[in-house]
N, C-alpha and C positions, 0 to 999 in steps of 0.2 A: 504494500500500500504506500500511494506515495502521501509526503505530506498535506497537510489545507492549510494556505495562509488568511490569516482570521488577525484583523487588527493589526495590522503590524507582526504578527507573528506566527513561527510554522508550530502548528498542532499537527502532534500523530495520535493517534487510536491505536490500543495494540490489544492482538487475544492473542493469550500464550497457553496452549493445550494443556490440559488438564489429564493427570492418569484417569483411565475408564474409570466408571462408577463399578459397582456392582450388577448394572442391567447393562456392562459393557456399553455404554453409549456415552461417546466422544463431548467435552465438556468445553468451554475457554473461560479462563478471566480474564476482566479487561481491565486495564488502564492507557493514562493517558498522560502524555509529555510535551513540554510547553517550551521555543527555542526563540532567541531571538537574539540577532547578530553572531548567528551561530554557538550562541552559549547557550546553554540550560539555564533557564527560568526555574522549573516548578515538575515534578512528576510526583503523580499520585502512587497510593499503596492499591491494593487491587477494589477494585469498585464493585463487582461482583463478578458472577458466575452463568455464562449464557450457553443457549444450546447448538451456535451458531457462529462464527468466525467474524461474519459480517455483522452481529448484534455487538461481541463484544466489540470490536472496532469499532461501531459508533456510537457507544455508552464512553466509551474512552475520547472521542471527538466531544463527545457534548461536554463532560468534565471540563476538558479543557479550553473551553469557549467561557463555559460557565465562570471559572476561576480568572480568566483574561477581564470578562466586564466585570468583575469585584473589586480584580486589585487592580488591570491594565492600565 
């Protein structure tokens, strides 16, 4: 996935695989990290747990938009 620039800055979304559950069905957490002038800003702890690659990558986008109009 490539980055979104969002205010002034590159947000990524990331889902990072999860071991199978017990009904063997594939899992992601998501978070999300926040760059700008090619430094790190701000990355979250994991945000949760989705059943989908593309879900947690944009639970992970939104975080990081969300936290941009807070502090940006």
């Amino acid at each position: 996935m490539e980055p979104e620039r969002y205010n002034g800055y590159k947000v990524w979304g990331h889902a990072i695989l999860q071991q199978e559950d017990i009904l063997m069905q594939e899992r992601y957490a998501a978070s999300g990290t926040i760059f700008q002038n090619g430094k790190l800003v701000e990355a979250s702890g994991v945000l949760g747990h989705f059943d989908t690659a593309d879900d947690a990558q944009q639970a992970g986008l939104a975080w990081a938009r969300a936290w941009i109009d807070i502090h940006g």
